[in-house]
C-alpha positions in Angstrom: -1.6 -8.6 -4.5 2.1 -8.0 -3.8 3.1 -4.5 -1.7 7.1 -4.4 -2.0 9.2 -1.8 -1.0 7.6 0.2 1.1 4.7 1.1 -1.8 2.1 0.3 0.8 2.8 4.2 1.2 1.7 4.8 -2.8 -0.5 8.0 -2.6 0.4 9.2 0.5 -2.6 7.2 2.3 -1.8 3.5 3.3 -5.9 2.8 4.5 -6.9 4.7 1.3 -5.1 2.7 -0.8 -5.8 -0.7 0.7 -9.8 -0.1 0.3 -8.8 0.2 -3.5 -7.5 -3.3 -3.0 -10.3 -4.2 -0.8 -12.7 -3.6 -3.5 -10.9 -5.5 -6.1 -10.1 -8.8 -4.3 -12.7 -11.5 -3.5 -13.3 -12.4 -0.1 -10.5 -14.5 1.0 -8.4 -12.6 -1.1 -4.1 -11.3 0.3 -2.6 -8.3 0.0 1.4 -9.2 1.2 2.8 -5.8 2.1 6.2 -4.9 3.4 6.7 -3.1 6.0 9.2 -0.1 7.8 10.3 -1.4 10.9 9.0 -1.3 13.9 9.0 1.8 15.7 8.8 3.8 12.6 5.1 4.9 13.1 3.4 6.9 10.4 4.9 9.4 8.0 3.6 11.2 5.7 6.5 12.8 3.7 6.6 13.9 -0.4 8.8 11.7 -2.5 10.2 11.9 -5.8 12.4 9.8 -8.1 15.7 10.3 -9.6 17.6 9.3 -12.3 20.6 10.8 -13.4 20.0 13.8 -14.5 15.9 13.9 -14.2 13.6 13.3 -11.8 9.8 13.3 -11.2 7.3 15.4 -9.9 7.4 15.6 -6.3 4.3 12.7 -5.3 2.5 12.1 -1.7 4.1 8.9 0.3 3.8 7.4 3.6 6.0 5.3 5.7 4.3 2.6 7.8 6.1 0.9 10.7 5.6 -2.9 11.1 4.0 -2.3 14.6 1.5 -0.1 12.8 0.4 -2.9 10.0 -2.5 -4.3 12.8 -4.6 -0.8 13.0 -4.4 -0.1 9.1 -5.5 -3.9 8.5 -8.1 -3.1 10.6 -8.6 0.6 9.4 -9.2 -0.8 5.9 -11.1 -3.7 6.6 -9.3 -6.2 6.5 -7.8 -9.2 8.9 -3.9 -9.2 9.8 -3.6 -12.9 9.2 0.7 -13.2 9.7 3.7 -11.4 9.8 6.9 -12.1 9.7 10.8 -10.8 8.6 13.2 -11.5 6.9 16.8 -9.8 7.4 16.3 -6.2 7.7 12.5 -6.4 5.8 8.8 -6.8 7.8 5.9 -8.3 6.2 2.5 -9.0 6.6 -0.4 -10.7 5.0 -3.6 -8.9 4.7 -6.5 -11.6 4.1 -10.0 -9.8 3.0 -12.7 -11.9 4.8 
């Protein structure tokens, strides 16, 4: 399963969300998940999206640092099995044993 842009904060509740993917994958199963950098801790701020003249419903998000990817792994039960960056963006593959 494939995180991008930050949506390991979909819902507002990064371990939340990842038991949902827990639950679907088989064991040995990856979640790749980008990251904020590091240093960016947790946040749990509302978000909405524009569009020119419309925009959405205001939604729960979260904003995960990189340096926080180890204890959610762990927090939703699963093992932190790399990371990595590329330019500006942080990674991580989540492997469900």
């Amino acid at each position: 399963m494939l995180l991008l842009d930050g949506n390991v904060g979909i819902g507002g509740d990064p371990v939340l969300l990842l038991d949902r993917l827990r639950a679907l994958l088989r064991a040995g199963g990856e979640v790749l998940a980008e990251f904020e950098a590091p240093g960016a801790g947790t946040a749990r701020p509302v978000a909405r999206l524009e569009a020119q003249d419309e925009s959405s419903e205001w939604f729960p998000w979260a904003r995960v640092g990189a340096d926080a990817a180890p204890a959610l792994a762990e927090a939703a039960g699963f093992a932190l099995t790399e990371t990595w960056a590329d330019g500006e963006r942080r990674f991580a593959r989540l492997r469900r044993p």
